[in-house]
N, C-alpha and C positions, 0 to 999 in steps of 0.2 A: 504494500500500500504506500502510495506519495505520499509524502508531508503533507501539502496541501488539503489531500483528503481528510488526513487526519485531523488536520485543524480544523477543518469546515465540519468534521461529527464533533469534535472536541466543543466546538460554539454552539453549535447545536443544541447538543449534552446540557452544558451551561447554562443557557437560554432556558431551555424546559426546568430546567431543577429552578430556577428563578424565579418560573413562573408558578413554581408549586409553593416554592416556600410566599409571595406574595398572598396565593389564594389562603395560603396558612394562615398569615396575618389579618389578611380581611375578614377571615372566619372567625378568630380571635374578636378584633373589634368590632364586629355586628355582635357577638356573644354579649360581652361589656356594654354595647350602648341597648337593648335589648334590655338588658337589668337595668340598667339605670333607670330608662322610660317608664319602666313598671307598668307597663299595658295602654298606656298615655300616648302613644306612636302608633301610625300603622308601621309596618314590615318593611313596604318595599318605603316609605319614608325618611324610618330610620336607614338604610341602606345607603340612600340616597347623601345623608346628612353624613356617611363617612366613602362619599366619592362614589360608591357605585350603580354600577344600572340594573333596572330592573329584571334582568337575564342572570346576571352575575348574584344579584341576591335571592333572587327563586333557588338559584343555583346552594348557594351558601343553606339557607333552610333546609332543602333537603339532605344537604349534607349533614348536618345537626338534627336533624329528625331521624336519619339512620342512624346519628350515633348514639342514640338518646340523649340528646344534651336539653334538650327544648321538646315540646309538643304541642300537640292542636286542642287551644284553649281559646274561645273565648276569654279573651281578658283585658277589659276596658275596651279600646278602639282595638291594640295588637291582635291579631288570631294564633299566635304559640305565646307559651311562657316558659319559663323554663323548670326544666321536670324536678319534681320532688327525689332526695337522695334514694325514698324506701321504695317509689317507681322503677325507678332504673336499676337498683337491686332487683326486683322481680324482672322486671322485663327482661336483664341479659342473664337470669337464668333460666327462661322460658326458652332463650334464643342456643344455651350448652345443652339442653335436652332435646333438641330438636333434632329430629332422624334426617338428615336426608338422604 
């Protein structure tokens, strides 16, 4: 393989891992502003109020809805809250018993 090749998967490589640890951190701060609003926001709102777009934060929910970090709550204007600790206990042990 040419150098060059190398270098162009090498930035590549880079590129992508950047763009993960990014989505990491917007995940993080929709979490945090998410608590703070206390159901006082909607979603894509609060999203909005820390840069992103409505695509990217549908995105971001569902990723937090898979992990159990948050769920579908009615709660003030917001529709997730974030899950209770004795929730998320049960749910991912529903999720170690589960046959597939």
């Amino acid at each position: 393989m040419k150098s060059k090749q190398l270098i162009q998967r090498f930035i590549k490589m880079t590129s992508t891992f950047q763009k993960k640890i990014k989505r990491m951190r917007d995940k993080d701060k929709f979490l945090e502003v998410l608590v703070k609003s206390n159901g006082h926001h909607n979603a894509i709102d609060l999203g909005a109020q820390i840069g992103l777009d409505e695509n990217t934060t549908m995105e971001i929910i569902m990723q937090l809805l898979a992990e159990y970090k948050i769920e579908y709550a009615v709660n003030g204007v917001c529709d997730y809250s974030l899950m209770r600790s004795q929730n998320r206990v049960k749910r991912s042990d529903k999720q170690k018993n589960f046959i597939y």
